[in-house]
VMD Tcl script that draws the C-alpha trace (Angstrom):
set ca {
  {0.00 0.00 0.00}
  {1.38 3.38 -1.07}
  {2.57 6.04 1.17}
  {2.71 10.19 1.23}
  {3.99 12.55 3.40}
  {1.48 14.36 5.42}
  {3.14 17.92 5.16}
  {2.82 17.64 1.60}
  {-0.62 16.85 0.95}
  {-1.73 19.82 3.26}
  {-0.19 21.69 1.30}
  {-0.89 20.51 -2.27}
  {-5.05 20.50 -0.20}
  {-4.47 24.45 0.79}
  {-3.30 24.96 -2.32}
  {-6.28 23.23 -4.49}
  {-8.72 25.20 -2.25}
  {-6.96 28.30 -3.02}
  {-7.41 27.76 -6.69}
  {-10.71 26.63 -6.35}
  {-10.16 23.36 -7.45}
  {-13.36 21.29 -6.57}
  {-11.85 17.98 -8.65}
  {-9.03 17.83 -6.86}
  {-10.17 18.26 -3.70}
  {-12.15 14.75 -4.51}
  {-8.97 13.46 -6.04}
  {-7.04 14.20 -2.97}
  {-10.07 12.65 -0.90}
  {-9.82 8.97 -2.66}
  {-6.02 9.21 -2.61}
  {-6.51 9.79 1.28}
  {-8.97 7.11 1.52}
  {-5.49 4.56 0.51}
  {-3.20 5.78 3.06}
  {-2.52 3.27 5.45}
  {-2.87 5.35 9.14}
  {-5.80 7.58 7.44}
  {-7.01 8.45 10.92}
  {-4.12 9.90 11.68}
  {-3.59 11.91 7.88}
  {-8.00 12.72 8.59}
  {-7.17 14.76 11.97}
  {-4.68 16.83 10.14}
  {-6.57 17.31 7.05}
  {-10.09 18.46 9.04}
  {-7.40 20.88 10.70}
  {-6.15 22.63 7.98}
  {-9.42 22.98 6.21}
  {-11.11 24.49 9.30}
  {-8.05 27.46 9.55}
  {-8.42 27.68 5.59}
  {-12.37 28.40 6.27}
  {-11.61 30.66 9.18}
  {-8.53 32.65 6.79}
  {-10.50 32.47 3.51}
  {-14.14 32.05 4.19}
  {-15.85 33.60 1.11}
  {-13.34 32.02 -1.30}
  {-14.32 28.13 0.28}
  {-18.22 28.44 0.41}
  {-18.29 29.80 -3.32}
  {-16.06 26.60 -4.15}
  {-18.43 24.29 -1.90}
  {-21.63 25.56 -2.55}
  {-22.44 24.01 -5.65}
  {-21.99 20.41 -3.55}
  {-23.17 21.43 -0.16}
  {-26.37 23.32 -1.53}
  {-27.37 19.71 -3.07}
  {-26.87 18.00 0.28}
  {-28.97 20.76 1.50}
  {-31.45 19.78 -0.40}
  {-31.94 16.51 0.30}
  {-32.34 17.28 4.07}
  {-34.69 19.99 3.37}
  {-36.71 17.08 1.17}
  {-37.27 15.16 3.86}
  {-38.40 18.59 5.59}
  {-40.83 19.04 2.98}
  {-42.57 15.42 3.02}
  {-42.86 16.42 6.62}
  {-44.64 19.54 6.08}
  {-46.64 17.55 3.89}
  {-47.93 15.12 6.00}
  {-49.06 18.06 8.35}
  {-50.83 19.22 5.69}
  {-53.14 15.88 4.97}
  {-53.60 16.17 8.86}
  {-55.13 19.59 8.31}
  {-56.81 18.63 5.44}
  {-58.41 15.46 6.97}
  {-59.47 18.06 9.99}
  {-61.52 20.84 7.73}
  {-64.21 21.54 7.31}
  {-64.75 24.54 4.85}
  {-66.28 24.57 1.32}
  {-63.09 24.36 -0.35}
  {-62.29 21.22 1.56}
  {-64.87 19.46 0.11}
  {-64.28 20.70 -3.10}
  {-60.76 19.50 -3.61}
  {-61.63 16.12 -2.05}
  {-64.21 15.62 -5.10}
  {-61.61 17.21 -7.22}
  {-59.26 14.30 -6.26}
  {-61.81 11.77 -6.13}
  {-62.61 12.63 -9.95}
  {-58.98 13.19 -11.57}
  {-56.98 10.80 -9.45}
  {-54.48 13.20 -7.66}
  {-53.99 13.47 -3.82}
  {-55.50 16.37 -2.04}
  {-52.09 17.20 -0.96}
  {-50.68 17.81 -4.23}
  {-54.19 19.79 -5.39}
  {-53.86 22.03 -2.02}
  {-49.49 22.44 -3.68}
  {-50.62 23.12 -6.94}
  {-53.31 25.31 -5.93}
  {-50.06 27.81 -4.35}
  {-47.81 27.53 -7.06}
  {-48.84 30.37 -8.68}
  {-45.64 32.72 -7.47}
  {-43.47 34.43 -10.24}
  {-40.26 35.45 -9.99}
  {-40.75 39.20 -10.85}
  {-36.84 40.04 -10.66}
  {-33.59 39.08 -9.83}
  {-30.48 40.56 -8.37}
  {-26.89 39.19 -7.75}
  {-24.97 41.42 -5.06}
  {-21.85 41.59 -3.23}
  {-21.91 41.54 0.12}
  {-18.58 43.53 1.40}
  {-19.86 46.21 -0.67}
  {-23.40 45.99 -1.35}
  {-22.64 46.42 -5.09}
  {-25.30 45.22 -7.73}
  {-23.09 42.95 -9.70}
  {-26.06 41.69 -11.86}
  {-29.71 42.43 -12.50}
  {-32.60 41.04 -14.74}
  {-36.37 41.84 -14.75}
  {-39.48 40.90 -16.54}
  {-40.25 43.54 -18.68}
  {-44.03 44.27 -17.43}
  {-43.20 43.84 -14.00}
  {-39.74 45.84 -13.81}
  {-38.33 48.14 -11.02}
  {-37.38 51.81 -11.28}
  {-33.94 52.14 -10.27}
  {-32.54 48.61 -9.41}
  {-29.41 50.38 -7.64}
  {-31.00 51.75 -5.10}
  {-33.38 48.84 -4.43}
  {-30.22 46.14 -4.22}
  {-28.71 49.01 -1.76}
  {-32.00 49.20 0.11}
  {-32.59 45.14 0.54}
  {-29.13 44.60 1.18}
  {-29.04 47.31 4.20}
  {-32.53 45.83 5.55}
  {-30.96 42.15 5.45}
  {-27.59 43.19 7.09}
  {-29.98 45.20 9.75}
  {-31.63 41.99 10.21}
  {-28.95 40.02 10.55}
  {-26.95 42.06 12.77}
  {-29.73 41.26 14.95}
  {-30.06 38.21 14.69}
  {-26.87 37.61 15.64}
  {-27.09 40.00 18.83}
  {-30.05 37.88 19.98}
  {-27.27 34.80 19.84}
  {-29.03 33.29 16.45}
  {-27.16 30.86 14.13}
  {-29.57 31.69 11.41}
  {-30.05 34.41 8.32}
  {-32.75 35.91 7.24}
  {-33.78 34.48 3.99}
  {-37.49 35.68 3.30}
  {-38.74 39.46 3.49}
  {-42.71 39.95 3.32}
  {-44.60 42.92 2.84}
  {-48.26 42.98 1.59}
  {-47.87 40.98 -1.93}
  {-44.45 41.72 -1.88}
  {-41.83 38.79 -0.98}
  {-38.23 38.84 -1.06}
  {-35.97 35.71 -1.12}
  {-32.17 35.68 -0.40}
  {-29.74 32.78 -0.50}
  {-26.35 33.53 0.55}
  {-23.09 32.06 -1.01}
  {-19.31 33.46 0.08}
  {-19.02 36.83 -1.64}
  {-21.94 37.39 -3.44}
  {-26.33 36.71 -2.61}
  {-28.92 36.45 -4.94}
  {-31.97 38.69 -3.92}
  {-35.51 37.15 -5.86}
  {-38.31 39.61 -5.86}
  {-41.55 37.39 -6.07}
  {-45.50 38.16 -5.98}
  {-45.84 35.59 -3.14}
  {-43.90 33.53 -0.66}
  {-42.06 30.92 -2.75}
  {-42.91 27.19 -2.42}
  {-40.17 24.56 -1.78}
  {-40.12 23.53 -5.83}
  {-39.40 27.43 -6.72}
  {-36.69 27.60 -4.12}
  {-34.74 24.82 -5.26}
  {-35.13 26.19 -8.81}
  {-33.67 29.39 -7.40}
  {-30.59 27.65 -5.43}
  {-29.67 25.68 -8.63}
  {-29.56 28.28 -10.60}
  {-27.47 30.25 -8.15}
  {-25.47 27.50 -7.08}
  {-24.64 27.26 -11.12}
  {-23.53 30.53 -11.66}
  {-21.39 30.58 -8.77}
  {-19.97 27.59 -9.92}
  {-18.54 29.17 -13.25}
  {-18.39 32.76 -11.97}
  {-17.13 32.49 -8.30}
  {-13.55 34.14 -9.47}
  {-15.29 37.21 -11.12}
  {-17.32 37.85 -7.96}
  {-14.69 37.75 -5.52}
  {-12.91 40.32 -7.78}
  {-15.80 42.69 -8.87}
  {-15.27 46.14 -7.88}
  {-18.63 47.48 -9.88}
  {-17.57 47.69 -12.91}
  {-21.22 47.46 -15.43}
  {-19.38 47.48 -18.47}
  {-17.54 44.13 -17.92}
  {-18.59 40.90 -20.24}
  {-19.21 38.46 -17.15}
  {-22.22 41.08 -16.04}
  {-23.84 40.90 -19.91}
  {-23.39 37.80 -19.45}
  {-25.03 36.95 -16.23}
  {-28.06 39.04 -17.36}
  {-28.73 37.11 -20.25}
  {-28.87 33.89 -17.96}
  {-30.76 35.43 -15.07}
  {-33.48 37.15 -18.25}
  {-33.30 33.49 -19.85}
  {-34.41 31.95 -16.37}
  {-37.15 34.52 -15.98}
  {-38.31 33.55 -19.17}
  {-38.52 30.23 -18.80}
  {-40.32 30.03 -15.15}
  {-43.29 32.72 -16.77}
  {-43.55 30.28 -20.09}
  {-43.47 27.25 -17.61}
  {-46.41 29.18 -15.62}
  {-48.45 30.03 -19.31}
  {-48.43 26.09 -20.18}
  {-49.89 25.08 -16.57}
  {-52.57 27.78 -17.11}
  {-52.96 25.85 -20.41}
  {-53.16 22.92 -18.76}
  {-55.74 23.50 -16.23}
  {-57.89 25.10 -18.76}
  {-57.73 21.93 -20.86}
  {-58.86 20.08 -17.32}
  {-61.91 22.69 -17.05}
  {-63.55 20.63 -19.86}
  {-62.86 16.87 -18.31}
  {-64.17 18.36 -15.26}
  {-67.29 19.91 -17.07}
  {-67.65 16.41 -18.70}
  {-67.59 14.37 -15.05}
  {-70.15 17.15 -13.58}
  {-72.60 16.52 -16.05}
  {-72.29 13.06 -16.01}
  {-72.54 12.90 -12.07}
  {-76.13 15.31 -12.80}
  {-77.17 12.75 -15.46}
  {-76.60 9.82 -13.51}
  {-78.34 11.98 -10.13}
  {-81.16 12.23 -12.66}
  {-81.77 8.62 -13.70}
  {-81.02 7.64 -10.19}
  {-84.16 10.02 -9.25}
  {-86.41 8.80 -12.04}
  {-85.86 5.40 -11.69}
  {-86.94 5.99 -7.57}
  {-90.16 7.68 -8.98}
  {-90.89 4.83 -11.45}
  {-90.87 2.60 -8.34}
  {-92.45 4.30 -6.07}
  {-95.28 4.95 -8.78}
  {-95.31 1.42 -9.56}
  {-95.37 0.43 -5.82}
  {-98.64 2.55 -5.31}
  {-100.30 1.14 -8.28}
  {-99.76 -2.43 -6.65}
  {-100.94 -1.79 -3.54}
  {-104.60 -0.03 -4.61}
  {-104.57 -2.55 -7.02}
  {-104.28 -5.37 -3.85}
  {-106.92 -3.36 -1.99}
  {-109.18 -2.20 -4.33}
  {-108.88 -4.62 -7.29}
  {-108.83 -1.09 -9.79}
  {-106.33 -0.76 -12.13}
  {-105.24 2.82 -12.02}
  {-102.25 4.71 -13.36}
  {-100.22 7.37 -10.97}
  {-97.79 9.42 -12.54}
  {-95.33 12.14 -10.49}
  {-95.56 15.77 -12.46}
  {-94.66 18.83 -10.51}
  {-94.64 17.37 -7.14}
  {-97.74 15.98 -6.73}
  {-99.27 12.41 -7.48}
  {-101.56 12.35 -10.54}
  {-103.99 9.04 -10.58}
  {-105.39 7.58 -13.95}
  {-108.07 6.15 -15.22}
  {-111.69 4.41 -14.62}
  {-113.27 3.14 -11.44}
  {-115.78 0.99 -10.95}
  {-117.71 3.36 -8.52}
  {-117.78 6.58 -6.39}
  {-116.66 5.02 -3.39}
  {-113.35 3.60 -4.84}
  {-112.37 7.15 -4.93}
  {-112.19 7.93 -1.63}
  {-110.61 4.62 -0.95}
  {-107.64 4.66 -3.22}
  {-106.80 8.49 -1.76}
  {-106.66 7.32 1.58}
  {-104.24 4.04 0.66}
  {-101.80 7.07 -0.74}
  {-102.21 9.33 2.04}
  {-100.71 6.46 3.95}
  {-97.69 6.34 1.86}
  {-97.03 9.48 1.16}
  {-97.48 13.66 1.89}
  {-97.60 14.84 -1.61}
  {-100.70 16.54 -2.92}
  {-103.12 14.61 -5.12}
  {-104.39 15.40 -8.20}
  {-107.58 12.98 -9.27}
  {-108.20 12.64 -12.85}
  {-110.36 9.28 -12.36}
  {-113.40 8.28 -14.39}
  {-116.14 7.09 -12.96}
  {-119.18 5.81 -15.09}
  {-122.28 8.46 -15.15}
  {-124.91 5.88 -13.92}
  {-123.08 5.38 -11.11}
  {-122.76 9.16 -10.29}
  {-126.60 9.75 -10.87}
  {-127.58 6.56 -8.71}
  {-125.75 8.38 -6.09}
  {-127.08 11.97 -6.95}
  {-131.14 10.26 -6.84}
  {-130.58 8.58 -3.51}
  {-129.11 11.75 -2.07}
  {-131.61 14.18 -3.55}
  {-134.18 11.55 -1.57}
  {-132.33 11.78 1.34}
  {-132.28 15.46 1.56}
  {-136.39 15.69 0.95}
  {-137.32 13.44 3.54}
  {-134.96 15.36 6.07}
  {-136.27 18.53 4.66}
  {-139.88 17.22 5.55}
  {-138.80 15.83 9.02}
  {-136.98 19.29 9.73}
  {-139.62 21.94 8.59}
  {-141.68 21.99 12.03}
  {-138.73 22.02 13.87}
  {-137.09 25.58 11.90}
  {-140.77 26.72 12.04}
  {-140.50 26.10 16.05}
  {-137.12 27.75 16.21}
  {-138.08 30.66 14.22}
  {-140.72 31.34 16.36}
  {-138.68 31.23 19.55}
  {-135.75 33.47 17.45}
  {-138.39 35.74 17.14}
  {-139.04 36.16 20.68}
  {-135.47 36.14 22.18}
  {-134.67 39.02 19.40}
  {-137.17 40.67 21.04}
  {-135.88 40.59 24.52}
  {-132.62 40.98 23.38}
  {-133.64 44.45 22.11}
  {-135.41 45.24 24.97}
  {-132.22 44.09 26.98}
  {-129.63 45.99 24.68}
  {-132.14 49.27 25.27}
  {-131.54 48.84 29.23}
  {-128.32 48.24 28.55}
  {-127.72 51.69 26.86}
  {-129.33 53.46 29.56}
  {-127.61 51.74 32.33}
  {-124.33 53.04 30.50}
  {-125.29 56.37 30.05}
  {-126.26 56.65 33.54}
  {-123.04 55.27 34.93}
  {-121.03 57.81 32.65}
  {-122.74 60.22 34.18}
  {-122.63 59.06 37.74}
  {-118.79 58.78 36.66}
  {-118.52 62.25 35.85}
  {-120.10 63.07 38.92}
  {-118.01 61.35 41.03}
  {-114.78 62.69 39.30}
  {-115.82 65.91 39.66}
  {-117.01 65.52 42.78}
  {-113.11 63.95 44.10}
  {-111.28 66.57 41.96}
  {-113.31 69.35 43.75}
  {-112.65 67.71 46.72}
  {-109.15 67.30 46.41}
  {-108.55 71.00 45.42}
  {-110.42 72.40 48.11}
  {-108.40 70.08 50.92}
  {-105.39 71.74 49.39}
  {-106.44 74.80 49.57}
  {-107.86 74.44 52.90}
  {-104.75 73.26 54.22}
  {-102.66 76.22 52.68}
  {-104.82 78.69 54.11}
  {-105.58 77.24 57.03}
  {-105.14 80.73 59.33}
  {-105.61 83.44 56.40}
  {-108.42 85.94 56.86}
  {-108.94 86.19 52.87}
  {-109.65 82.44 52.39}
  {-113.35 81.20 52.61}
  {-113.50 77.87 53.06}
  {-117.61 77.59 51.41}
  {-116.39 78.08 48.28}
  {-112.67 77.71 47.95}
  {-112.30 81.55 47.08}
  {-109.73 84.54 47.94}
  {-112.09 87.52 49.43}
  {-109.87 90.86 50.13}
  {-112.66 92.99 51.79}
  {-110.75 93.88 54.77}
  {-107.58 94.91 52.95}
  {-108.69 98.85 51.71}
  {-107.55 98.15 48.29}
  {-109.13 101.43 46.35}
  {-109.99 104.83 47.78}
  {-113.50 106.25 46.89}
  {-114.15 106.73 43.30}
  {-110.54 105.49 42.26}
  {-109.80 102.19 39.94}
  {-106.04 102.68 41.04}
  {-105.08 100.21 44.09}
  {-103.11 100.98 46.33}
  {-99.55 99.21 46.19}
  {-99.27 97.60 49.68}
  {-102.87 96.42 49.97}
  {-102.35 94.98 46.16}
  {-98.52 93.28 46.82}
  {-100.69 91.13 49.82}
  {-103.24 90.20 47.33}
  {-100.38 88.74 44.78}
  {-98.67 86.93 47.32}
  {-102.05 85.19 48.66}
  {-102.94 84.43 44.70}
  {-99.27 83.04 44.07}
  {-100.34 80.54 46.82}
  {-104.01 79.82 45.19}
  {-101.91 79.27 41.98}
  {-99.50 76.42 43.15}
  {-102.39 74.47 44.21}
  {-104.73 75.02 40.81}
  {-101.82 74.54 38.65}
  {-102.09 70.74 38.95}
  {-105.29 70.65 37.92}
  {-105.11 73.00 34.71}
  {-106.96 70.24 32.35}
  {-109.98 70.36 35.02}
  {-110.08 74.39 34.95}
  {-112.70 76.12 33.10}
  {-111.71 79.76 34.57}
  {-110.59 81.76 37.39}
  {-112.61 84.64 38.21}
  {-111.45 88.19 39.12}
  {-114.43 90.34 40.93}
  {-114.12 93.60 41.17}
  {-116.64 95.43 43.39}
  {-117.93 99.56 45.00}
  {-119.93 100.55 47.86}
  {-123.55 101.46 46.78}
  {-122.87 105.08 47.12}
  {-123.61 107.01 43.70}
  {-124.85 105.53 40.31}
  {-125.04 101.87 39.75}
  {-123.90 102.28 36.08}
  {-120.76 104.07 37.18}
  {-120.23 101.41 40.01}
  {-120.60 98.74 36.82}
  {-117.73 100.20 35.02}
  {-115.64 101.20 37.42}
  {-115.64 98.17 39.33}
  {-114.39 96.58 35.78}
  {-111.51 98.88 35.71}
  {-110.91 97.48 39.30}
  {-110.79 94.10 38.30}
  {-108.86 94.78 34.97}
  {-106.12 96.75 36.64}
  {-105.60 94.04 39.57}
  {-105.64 90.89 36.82}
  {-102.78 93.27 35.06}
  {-100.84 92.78 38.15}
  {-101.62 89.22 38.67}
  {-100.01 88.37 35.19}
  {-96.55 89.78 36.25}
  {-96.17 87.39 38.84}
  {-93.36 84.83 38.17}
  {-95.71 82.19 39.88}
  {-98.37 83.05 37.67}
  {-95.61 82.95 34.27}
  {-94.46 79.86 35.13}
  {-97.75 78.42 36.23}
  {-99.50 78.83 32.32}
  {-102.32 79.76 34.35}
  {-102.97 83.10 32.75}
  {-104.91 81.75 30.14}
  {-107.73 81.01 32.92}
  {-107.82 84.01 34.36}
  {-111.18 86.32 33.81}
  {-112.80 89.39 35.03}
  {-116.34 90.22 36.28}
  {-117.53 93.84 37.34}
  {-120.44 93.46 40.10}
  {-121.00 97.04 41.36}
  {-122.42 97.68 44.33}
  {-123.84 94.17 44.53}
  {-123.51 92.09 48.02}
  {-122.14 94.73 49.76}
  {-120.25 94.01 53.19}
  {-122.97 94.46 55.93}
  {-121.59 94.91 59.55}
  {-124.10 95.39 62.53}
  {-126.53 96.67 59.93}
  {-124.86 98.87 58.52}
  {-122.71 99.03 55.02}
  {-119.04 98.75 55.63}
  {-118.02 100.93 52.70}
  {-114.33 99.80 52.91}
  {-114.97 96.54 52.85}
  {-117.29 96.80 50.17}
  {-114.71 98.31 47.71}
  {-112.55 95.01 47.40}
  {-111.78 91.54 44.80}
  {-112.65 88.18 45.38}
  {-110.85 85.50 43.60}
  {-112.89 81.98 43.07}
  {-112.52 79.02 41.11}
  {-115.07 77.69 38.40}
  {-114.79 73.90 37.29}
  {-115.32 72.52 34.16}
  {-118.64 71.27 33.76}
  {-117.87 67.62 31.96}
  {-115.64 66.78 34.95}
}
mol new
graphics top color blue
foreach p $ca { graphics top sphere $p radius 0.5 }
foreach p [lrange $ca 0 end-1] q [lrange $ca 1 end] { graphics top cylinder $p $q radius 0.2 }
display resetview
C-alpha cells in the first residue's frame, strides 16, 4: 500500500482550495482514503481545512456551494414530506367549502388532495432578480421581466441589502445561528440565499414554495460555480462581459419560469372541460337515479290499490304531486284509493279518475231523496225555532235598550263622582294652605280681600301695599290650581264699589278694578311659570252684596276683589 507525506498533501489541499479546485479536492479525498494510518492523515486534514475556512471564508463556500447546496437539499426534502404530512392532517381536519371541493376534485382526476392544495399555491413568479456583493453591497447583476420591472434597481439592491444586514446584525445579537432568507410585505416577498461573496436577492408576488426555491438555489449555485472568481474580484464595474453575461442567464431563467407558468394555465384550462364532462355526467346519472326511484315508487302505489281495491289505475309524479289515472268501478273507490296514498305518502293529489255516469246519478237520486225526507222531518222544527228566534230578538232588544241606559247613567254618575273627588281634592289643598288666612273662605274655595282697603273712593287705582298682599295670597291659590289646569274652566277676578252714587258708574268702574288688579296678577313669576294666565277672567259686580256689619254698610270693605274658582262642567 502506497505512502505520502502528510506535510505535503496539506499543502498541495491548501493549495487546491486556493485555486478553487473542486476535482481535486475529490482526487485528494480517494487518494486519502489509501493511506494506510488515514485516521491519523483525517485529523490533520479536518485541521487545515477548518483554519483555511476561518482565513479564507468567502473564497471556500463559493467553491463548496455548488456540492453542499445539493446535500442541503436533500435534508430539506425530507423537511418538505414532513410539512406535507401536516398538511393531509389539516386537510383530513376541515371543514370549509373548499375542503370538500378538492376532495371531489381528487376523487374525480386521481391526484392526492395534498398535491391539489401544492398546486393550488404555485402560482408565485419570480418578478426580478439581483446578484450582489456583500462587502460592498454592489449590484453585480440584475434582470427583470419587462411588465413587472423596477425603477432604479441600484438603489433597491442598496436598500434590501441594508434591511438584510440590519436583520442580521440582529439576529446575531439575539445569539441566532440563522439568516434571514425571506422578506414579506403585503404581496411583496423577497428571497435571499447567501453564497461566500456574493447573494442572490428574488423579488416574487408571493412567498415561494419549496419547488421554486430549489429552482432558485440551482440556478445560483450554477452561476457561482462558473463565476465564483469574477465575484470575488468585482469592484462594480457594469461594463464588464461576465455582467452581460449573467443578465442574459438570469433574463433566460425569468423567461422560462413565466412560459413554464403560461403552459400550466394551459393545462388547467384543458382540465376545465374533463371536469365539465364528469359534472354533467354525475347530474345525469343523479337524474336517472331520481327517475328510476319515482318509477318505483309509482309502480309500488299502483300495486298496492290494485291489492286493496282490485282497480287498475295509473299514478304518474308531475310537478310534485301524485296524478292518478283512469276508470273506477264506482264513487266510493275514490275515496278509498286516496286514503291508501295518504298512507304512503305527503304529496298533494291530483284525481283525474273516471267514474261511469250511472253510477254518479244513482248516487245523486238517492241523495236528492235523502235530503227531501230530512227537509220534511226538519220543517216543524225551523218553524219552532223561528218562532222562539223571534221572541229572544225581542228581549234581546229590549235588553240591549236597558243596557244603553244603564251606561249612560253610569257615565254620568262617573262624571259626577270625578268631579265631585277633583273638587274635593282642590279644596283640601287649599284648605290646608290657608288654614289661618283671613282672605280664604272655606264655602267656596275663594280669595275675598274685603278687609284689605284696596281702592280709595271713586278710584280704579289700588293701592300698592294692599295689592302686593293680594299677589302673594294668589301666588299661593296658583301652586295648588296649577295641577289641575286640564280640570279648569276659569278663574274669576271680581271687582266690586260701595252702593254710594250711580249703579252704572259702580258697573264700570268696578271693571276697571278688576282689569287693573288681573294686570298685576299676570306679572307674577308664579303666575308665568304656572301657564295659568290663560284662565284668568274678570267680572264687574257694582255695588252688589255689599259688606254688611251690625246693619250697617261697611263701605271699605265693600270696595274690594274676590278671587274663586269655576270647574269645568264635563268633569
Amino acid at each position: 500500500m502506497a505512502k505520502i507525506d502528510s506535510n505535503s498533501d496539506i499543502d498541495r489541499l491548501r493549495s487546491l482550495l486556493m485555486g478553487d479546485e473542486i476535482e481535486h479536492l475529490k482526487e485528494l479525498d480517494s487518494r486519502v482514503d489509501n493511506i494506510y494510518d488515514s485516521d491519523e492523515l483525517r485529523a490533520i486534514v479536518t485541521k487545515s481545512i477548518s483554519k483555511e475556512i476561518e482565513n479564507n471564508r468567502d473564497k471556500m463556500i463559493d467553491a463548496l456551494y455548488p456540492i453542499i447546496g445539493g446535500m442541503i437539499s436533500k435534508y430539506v426534502t425530507q423537511a418538505i414530506k414532513e410539512m406535507m404530512q401536516n398538511i393531509n392532517q389539516k386537510i383530513e381536519q376541515g371543514l370549509s367549502f373548499d375542503r370538500y371541493k378538492r376532495t371531489i376534485k381528487s376523487k374525480i382526476t386521481g391526484v392526492s388532495e395534498m398535491e391539489l392544495l401544492l398546486q393550488d399555491s404555485s402560482n408565485t413568479i419570480i418578478l426580478s432578480l439581483f446578484i450582489i456583493k456583500k462587502e460592498s453591497g454592489l449590484l453585480v447583476a440584475k434582470s427583470q421581466l419587462e411588465d413587472r420591472g423596477i425603477g432604479d434597481p441600484h438603489m433597491v439592491a442598496s436598500m434590501a441589502s441594508a434591511i438584510r444586514d440590519f436583520i442580521n446584525d440582529w439576529i446575531k445579537s439575539h445569539k441566532s445561528q440563522s439568516e434571514v432568507q425571506i422578506l414579506s410585505y403585503g404581496d411583496a416577498t423577497l428571497y435571499i440565499e447567501s453564497a461566500g461573496s456574493v447573494y442572490i436577492i428574488a423579488f416574487l408576488n408571493d412567498e415561494p414554495d419549496f419547488k421554486l426555491r430549489k429552482s432558485i438555489n440551482s440556478f445560483f449555485a450554477s452561476i457561482i460555480k462558473e463565476y465564483s472568481p469574477f465575484f470575488q474580484t468585482f469592484d462594480g464595474d457594469d461594463e464588464a462581459k461576465q455582467v452581460e453575461q449573467l443578465s442574459s442567464k438570469m433574463y433566460n431563467y425569468l423567461n422560462l419560469q413565466k412560459s413554464h407558468n403560461k403552459e400550466k394555465s394551459k393545462d388547467k384550462k384543458r382540465n376545465h372541460t374533463r371536469y365539465i364532462l364528469y359534472i354533467l355526467l354525475i347530474v345525469s346519472t343523479i337524474y336517472i337515479a331520481d327517475r328510476l326511484n319515482t318509477k318505483y315508487f309509482e309502480y309500488r302505489l299502483e300495486s298496492l290499490i290494485k291489492d286493496k281495491t282490485n282497480q287498475d289505475i295509473e299514478i304518474s309524479s308531475i310537478d310534485g304531486s301524485v296524478v292518478l289515472s283512469g276508470d273506477i268501478e264506482r264513487l266510493e273507490r275514490v275515496y278509498e284509493i286516496e286514503s291508501i296514498i295518504k298512507t304512503q305518502t305527503d304529496k298533494p293529489i291530483k284525481n283525474k279518475l273516471i267514474v261511469p255516469i250511472r253510477n254518479i246519478l244513482d248516487i245523486v237520486e238517492s241523495k236528492d231523496t235523502q235530503i227531501s225526507l230530512l227537509n220534511q222531518k226538519n220543517h216543524k222544527s225551523i218553524t219552532r225555532l223561528n218562532k222562539k228566534l223571534k221572541y229572544l230578538n225581542k228581549q234581546l232588544n229590549r235588553s240591549q235598550h236597558q243596557i244603553y241606559k244603564l251606561q249612560r247613567n253610569s257615565v254620568k254618575y262617573l262624571e259626577l263622582f270625578k268631579r265631585v273627588d277633583i273638587k274635593k281634592s282642590i279644596a283640601q289643598k287649599l284648605d290646608k294652605i290657608f288654614e289661618n288666612s283671613p282672605f280664604y273662605i272655606k264655602d267656596d274655595n275663594s280669595l275675598d280681600f274685603q278687609d284689605l282697603n284696596i281702592f280709595n273712593v271713586g278710584e280704579s287705582k289700588y293701592n300698592l301695599d294692599s295689592i302686593k298682599i293680594v299677589g302673594e295670597n294668589f301666588e299661593k291659590y296658583v301652586t295648588i290650581l296649577s295641577d289641575y289646569r286640564e280640570y279648569i274652566d276659569s278663574i274669576i277676578i271680581e271687582g266690586y264699589t260701595d252702593s254710594a252714587g250711580d249703579e252704572d258708574k259702580n258697573l264700570k268702574l268696578s271693571q276697571d278694578r278688576a282689569f287693573l288688579v288681573r294686570e298685576y296678577l299676570y306679572q307674577l313669576p308664579s303666575v308665568e311659570d304656572s301657564f295659568i294666565s290663560p284662565f284668568m277672567e274678570i267680572d264687574g259686580l257694582g255695588s252688589r252684596y255689599p259688606i254688611i256689619k251690625n246693619g250697617v254698610e261697611d263701605k271699605n270693605a265693600s270696595r274690594r276683589i274676590k278671587i274663586k274658582l269655576k270647574l269645568k262642567d264635563n268633569i
